[in-house]
C-alpha positions as CSV (number, residue, x, y, z in Angstrom):
1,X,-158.3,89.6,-152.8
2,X,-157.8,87.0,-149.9
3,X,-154.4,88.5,-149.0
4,X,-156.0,92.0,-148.7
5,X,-159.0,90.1,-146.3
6,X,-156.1,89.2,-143.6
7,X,-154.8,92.4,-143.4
8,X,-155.6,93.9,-139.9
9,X,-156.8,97.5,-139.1
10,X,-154.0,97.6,-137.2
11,X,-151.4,96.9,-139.6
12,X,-153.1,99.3,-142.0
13,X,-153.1,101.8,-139.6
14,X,-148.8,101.0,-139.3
15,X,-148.4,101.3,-142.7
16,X,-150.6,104.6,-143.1
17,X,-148.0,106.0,-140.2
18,X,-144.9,104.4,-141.8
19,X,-145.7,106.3,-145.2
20,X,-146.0,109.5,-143.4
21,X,-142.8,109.6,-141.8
22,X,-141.0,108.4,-144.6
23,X,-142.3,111.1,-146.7
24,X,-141.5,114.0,-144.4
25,X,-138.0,113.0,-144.7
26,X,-137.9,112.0,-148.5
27,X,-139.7,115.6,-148.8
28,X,-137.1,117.6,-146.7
29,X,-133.8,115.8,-148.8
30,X,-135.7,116.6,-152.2
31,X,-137.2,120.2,-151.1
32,X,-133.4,121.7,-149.9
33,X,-131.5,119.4,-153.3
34,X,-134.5,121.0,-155.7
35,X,-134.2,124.6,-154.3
36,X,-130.6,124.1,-154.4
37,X,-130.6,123.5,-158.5
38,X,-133.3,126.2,-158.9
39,X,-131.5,129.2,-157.1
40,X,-128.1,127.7,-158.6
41,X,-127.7,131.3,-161.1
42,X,-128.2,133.4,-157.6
43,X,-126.2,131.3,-155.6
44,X,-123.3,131.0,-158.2
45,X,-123.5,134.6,-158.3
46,X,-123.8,135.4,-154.3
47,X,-120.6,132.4,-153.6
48,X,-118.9,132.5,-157.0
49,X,-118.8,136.3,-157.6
50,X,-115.2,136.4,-159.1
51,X,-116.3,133.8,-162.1
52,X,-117.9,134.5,-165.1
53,X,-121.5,133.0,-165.6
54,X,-120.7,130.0,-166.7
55,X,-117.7,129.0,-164.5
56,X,-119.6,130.5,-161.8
57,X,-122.7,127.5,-162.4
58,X,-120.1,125.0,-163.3
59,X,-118.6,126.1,-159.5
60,X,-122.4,125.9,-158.3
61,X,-123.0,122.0,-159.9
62,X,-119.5,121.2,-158.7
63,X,-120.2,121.7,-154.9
64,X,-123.7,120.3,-155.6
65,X,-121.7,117.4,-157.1
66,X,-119.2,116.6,-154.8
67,X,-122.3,116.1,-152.0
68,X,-123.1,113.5,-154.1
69,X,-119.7,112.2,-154.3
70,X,-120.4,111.5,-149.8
71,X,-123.7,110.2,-150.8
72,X,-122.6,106.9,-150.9
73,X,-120.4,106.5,-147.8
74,X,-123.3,108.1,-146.2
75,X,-125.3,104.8,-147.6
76,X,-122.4,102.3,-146.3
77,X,-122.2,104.2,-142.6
78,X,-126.5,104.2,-142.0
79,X,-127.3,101.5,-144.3
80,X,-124.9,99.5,-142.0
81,X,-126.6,101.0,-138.8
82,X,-129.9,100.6,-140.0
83,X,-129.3,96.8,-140.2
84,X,-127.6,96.6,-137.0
85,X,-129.7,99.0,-134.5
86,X,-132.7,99.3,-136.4
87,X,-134.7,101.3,-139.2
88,X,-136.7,103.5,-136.4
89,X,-132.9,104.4,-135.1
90,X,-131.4,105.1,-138.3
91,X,-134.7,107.4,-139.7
92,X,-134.2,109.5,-136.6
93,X,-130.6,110.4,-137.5
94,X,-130.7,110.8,-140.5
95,X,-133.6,113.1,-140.5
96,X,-131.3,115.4,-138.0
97,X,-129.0,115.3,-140.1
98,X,-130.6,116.6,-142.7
99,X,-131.7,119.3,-140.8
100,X,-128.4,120.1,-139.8
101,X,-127.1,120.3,-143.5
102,X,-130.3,122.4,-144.6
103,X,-129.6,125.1,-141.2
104,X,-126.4,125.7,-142.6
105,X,-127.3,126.3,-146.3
106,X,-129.9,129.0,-144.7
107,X,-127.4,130.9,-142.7
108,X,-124.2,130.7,-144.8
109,X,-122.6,134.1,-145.0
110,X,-121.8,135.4,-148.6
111,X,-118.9,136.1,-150.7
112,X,-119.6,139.7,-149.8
113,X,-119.2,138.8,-146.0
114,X,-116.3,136.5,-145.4
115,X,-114.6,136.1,-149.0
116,X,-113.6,132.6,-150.3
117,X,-114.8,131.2,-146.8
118,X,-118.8,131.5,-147.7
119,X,-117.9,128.6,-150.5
120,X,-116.6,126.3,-148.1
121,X,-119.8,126.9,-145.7
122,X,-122.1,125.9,-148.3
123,X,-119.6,122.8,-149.2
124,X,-119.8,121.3,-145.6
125,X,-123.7,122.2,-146.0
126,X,-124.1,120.0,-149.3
127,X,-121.4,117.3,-147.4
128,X,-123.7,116.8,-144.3
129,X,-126.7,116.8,-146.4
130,X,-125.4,114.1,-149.1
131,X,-124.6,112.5,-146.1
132,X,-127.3,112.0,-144.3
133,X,-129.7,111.8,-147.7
134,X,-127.2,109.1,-148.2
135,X,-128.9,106.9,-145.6
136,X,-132.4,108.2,-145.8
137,X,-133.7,106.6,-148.6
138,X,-131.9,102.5,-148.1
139,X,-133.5,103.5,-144.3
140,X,-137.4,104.7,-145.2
141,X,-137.7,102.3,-147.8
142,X,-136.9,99.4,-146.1
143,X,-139.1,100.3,-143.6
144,X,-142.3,100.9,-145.9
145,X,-141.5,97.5,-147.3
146,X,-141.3,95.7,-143.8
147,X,-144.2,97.3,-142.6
148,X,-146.7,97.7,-145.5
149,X,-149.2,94.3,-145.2
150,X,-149.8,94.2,-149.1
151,X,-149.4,96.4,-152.2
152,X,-146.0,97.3,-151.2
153,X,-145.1,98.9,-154.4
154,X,-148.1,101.0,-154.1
155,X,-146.9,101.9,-150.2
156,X,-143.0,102.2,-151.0
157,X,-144.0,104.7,-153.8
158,X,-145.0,107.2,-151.4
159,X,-141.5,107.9,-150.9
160,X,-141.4,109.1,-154.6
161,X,-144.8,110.7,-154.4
162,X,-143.3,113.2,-151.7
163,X,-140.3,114.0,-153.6
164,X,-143.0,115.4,-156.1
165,X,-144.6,117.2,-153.5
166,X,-141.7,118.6,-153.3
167,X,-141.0,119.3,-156.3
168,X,-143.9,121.6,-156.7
169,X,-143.4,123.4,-153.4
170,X,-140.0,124.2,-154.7
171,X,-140.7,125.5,-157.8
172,X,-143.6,127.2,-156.6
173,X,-141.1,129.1,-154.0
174,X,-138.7,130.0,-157.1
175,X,-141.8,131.1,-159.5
176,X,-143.5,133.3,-156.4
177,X,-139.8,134.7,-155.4
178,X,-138.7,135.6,-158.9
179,X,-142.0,137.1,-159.7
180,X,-143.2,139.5,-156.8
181,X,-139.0,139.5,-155.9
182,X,-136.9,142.3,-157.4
183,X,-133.9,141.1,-158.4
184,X,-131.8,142.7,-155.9
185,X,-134.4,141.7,-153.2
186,X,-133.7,137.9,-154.4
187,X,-130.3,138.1,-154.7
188,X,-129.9,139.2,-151.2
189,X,-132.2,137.6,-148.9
190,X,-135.0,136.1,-150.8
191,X,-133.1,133.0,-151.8
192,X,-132.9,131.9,-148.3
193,X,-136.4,131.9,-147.7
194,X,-137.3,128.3,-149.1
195,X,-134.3,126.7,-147.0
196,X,-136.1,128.1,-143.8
197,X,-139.4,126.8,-144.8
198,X,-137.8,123.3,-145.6
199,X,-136.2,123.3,-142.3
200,X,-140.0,123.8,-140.6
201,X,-140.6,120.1,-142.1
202,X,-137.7,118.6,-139.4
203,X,-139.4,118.9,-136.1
204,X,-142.5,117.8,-137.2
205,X,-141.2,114.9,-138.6
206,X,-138.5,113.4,-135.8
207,X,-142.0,113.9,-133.6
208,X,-143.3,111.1,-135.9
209,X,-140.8,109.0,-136.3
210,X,-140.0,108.9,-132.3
211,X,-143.6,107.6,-132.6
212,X,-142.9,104.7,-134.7
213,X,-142.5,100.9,-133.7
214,X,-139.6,99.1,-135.6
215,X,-140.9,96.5,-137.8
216,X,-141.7,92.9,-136.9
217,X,-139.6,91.8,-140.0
218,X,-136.3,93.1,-138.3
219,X,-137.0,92.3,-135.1
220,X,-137.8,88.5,-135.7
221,X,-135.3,88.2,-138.5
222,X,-131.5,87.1,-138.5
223,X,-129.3,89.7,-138.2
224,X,-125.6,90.4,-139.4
225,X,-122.7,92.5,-137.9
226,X,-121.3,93.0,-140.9
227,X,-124.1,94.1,-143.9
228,X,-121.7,96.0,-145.8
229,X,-118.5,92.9,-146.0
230,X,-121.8,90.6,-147.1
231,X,-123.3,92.9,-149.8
232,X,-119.7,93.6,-151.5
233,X,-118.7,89.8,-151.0
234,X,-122.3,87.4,-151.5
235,X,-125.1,90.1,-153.3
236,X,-122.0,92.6,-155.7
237,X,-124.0,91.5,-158.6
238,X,-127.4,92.7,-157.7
239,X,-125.4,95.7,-156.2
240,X,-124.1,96.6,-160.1
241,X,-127.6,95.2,-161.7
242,X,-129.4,97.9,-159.1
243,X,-127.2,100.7,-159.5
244,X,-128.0,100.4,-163.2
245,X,-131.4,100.2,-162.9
246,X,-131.5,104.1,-161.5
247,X,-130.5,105.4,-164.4
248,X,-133.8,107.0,-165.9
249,X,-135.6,107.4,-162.5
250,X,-132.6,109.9,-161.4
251,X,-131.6,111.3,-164.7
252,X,-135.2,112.6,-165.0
253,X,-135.5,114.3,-161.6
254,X,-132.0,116.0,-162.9
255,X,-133.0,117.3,-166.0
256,X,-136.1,118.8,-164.7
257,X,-134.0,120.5,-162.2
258,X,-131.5,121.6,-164.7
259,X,-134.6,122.9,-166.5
260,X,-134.6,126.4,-165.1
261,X,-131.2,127.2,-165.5
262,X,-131.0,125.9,-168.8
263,X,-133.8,127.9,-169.8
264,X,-132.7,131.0,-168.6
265,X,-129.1,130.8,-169.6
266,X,-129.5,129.7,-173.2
267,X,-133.2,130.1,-174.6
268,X,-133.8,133.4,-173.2
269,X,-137.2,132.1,-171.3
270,X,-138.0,134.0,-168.4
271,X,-137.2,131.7,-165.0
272,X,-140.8,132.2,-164.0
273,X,-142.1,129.8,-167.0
274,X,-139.2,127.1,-166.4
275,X,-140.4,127.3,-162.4
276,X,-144.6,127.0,-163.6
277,X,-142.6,123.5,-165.6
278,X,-141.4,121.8,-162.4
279,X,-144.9,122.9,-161.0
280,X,-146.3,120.6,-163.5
281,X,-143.9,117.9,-163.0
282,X,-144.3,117.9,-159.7
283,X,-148.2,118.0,-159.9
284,X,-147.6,114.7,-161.9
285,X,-145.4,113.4,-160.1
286,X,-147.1,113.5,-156.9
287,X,-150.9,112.4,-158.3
288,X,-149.2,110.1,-160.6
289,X,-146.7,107.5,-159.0
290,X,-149.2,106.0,-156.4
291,X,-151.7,104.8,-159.2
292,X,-147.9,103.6,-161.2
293,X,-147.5,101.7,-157.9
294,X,-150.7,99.6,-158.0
295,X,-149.9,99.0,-161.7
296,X,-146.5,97.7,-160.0
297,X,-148.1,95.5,-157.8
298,X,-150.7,93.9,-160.1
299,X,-147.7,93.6,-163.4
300,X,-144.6,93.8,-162.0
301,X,-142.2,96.6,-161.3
302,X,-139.9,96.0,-163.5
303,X,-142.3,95.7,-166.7
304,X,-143.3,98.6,-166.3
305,X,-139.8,100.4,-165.6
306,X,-138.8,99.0,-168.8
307,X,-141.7,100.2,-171.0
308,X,-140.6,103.9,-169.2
309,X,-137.3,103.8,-169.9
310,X,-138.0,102.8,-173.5
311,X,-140.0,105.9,-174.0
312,X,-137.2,107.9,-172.3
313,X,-135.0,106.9,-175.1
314,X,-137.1,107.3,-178.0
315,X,-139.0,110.8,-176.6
316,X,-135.5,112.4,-175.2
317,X,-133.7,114.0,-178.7
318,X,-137.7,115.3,-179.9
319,X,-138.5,117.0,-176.9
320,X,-135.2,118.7,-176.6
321,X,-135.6,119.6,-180.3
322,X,-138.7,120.8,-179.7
323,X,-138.0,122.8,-177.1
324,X,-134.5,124.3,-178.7
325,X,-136.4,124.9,-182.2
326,X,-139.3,126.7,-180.8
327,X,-138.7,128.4,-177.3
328,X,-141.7,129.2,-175.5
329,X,-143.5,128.8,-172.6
330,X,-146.2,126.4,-173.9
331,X,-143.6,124.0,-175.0
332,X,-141.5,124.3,-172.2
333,X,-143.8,123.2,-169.8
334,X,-144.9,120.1,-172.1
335,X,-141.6,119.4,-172.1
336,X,-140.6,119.1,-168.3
337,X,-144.4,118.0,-167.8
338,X,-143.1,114.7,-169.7
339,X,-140.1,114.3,-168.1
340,X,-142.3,114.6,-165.5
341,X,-144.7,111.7,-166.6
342,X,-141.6,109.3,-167.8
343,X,-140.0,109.8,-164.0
344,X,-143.5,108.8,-162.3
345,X,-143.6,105.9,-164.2
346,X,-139.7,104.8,-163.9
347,X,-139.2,106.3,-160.8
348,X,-142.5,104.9,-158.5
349,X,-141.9,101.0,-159.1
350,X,-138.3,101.6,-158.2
351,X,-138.1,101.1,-154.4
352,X,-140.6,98.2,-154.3
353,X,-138.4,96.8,-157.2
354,X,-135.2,97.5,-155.1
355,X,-136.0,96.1,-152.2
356,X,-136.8,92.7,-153.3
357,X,-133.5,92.2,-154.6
358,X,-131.8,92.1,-151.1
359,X,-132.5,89.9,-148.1
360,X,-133.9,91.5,-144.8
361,X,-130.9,91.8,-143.1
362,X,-128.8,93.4,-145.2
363,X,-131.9,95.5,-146.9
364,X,-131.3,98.5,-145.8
365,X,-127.4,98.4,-146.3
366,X,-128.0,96.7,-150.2
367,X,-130.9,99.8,-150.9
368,X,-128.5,102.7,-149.7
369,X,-125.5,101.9,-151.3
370,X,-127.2,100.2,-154.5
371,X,-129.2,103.5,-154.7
372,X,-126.7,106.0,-153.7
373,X,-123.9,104.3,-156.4
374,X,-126.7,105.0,-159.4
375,X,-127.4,108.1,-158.0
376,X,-124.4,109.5,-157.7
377,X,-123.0,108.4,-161.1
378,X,-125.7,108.7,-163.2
379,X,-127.9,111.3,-161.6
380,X,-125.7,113.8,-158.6
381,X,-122.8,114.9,-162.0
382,X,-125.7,115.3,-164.3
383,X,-126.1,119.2,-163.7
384,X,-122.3,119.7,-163.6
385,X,-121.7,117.4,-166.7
386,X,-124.6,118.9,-168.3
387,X,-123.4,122.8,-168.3
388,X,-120.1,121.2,-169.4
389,X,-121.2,120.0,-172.4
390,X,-123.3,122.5,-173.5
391,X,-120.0,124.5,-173.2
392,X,-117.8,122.3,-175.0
393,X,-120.2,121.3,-178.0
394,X,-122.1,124.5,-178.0
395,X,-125.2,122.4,-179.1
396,X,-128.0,122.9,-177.1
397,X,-129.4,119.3,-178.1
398,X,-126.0,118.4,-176.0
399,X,-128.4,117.2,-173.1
400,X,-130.7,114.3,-174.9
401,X,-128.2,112.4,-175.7
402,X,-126.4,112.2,-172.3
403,X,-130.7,111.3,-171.1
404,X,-130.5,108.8,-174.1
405,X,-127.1,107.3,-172.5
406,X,-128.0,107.1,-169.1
407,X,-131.7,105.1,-170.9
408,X,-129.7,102.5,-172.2
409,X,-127.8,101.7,-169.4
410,X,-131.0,101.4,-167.4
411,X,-132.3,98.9,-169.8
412,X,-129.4,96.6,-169.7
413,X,-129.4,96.7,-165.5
414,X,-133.3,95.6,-166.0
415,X,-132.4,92.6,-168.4
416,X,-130.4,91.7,-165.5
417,X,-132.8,92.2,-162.8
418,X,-135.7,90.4,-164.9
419,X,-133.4,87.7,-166.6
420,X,-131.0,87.1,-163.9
421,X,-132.5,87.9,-160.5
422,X,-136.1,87.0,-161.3
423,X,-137.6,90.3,-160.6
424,X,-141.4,90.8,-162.3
């Protein structure tokens, strides 16, 4: 209560302005990634044509994959700029670069139109935007942290809270398109609509964040030329303990976004009830993670990452039984609404819990490549790896225990961050 007395209107009013624009661009990298995964059966179709189905979606999560595979150079190159120029300098390009990647995806010419050459368009489109996402979110949260006066868990998880926004924009694109779509309208044009929306987000949001005053925390504090040589060489164990640690918060976003495909593909549920799932998730996503960020702030982000990752193990192989044994709609969105609520509670702490494990001046270089390593090799694959198995084994309960997997190893980088590194 005294700490919340010294905090000045003005301040407040910085850290009201500081979540916005960090959200607009946490909503524009999730929006064009999640209508990417949800349109992956029309887009496999409209730049895989040659392939049957499922080569064609293992093409589709290959190219969504290898973005991923940039993502963390992309965290080395603005991480690194962000602690030497500046957070307000770094938001602004990544944001256009983002915008840059999304443009591209809207207006790539098909198969149809220019042959083998409309899959390497939509290659450099997922390449620019893995990118630039690659610096967005070491960048924004670094600068929610520096500039939120108290309860920075419960400011920092406004980041996550966006990507649930859009979430359910997303999936209420692909439920409204593949509803009052037909099918040949959808394949054709309709896919693109949702990439033209997202790119409506950009303006508004590099208006903002050419607003924004760079926090007092980097201005006043020491600075390094060279973040990334002292992250690899002095903080390499919190780097691996961190990386760890997004297991479950990026494996849950995945799976929900596999969700649609996998329902379509092998339970024979319309798309239309997978979509009204991530609608859900979404919904509980967005509500959800800023009350899991006061709970952060008054226990301790990492206590209450461990109690969610603990129920992702042991609620993983029954809710993909469940939903295998007894297809429906009901079940289907219970199903993703969980994942849902398991992600809000793993995934809100995260950033607050993050961003304590690095000193100032290499903050935003430790969150973006810390984050973007996890990511990449626990989350980005998880689509492409996931149609895999189900192809290899043939079991469709294939995907709990790769969820159950990626748990564990989330668990063990949180003994780490609690044991080692002191982290509440």
């Amino acid at each position: 209560m005294a700490e919340a007395t010294t905090v000045t209107p003005q301040q407040l009013a910085a850290a009201k302005k500081a979540v916005v624009s960090s959200s607009i661009g946490a909503a524009l990298e999730w929006f064009d990634i999640i209508v990417y995964a949800t349109f992956a059966v029309v887009i496999a179709k409209n730049f895989f044509p040659e392939s049957d189905g499922t080569v064609g979606l293992i093409l589709t999560f290959a190219t969504f994959a290898i973005s991923y595979l940039v993502r963390p150079l992309g965290g080395m190159v603005l991480g690194s700029f962000a602690d030497r120029k500046g957070r307000k300098n770094a938001l602004t390009l990544t944001l256009l670069l983002m915008m840059v990647g999304t443009l591209i995806m809207a207006v790539a010419p098909t198969y149809a139109t220019v042959g083998v050459w409309g899959s390497v368009i939509i290659l450099v489109s997922r390449l620019v935007q893995g990118f630039s996402a690659g610096g967005e979110f070491g960048t924004a949260t670094a600068f929610l942290i520096e500039t939120a006066p108290h309860k920075k868990a419960f400011y920092a998880s406004w980041q996550v809270a966006a990507q649930g926004a859009s979430m359910l924009l997303a999936s209420a694109f692909g439920y409204g398109l593949t509803q009052w779509l037909s099918e040949e309208a959808l394949y054709s044009w309709g896919w693109r609509v949702p990439f033209f929306v997202g790119l409506l987000i950009g303006p508004v949001g590099l208006y903002i964040r050419a607003k924004l005053d760079e926090t007092e925390e980097f201005i006043n504090g020491e600075k390094t030329k060279t973040p990334l040589k002292d992250l690899f060489v002095n903080h390499y164990g919190r780097l691996l303990a961190g990386s760890a640690v997004i297991g479950v918060a990026t494996i849950s976003v995945y799976m929900i976004l596999y969700m649609p495909t996998f329902a379509v593909k092998n339970l024979g549920i319309p798309a239309t009830a997978a979509f009204l799932g991530g609608i859900v998730a979404g919904l509980v996503t967005l509500v959800g993670v800023p009350f899991v960020g006061h709970l952060a702030d008054r226990f301790g982000p990492a206590r209450i990452m461990t109690y969610a990752a603990v129920g992702a193990l042991l609620l993983a192989w029954p809710l993909f039984k469940l939903m295998v044994t007894a297809p429906s709609v009901p079940v289907l969105v219970i199903v993703i609404g969980l994942l849902g609520v398991i992600m809000a509670f793993y995934f809100g702490p995260l950033p607050a819990l993050l961003s304590a494990l690095f000193p100032a001046a290499i903050r935003g270089t430790g969150l973006a490549v810390t984050y973007n390593v996890g990511v990449t090799l626990l989350g980005g694959i998880a689509p492409l790896v996931l149609t895999w198995l189900l192809s290899v084994t043939g079991s469709l309960n294939a995907p709990s225990f790769y969820y159950m997997a990626i748990a564990v190893i989330s668990l063990v980088g949180l003994y780490f961050v609690r044991k080692r590194y002191n982290q509440p």
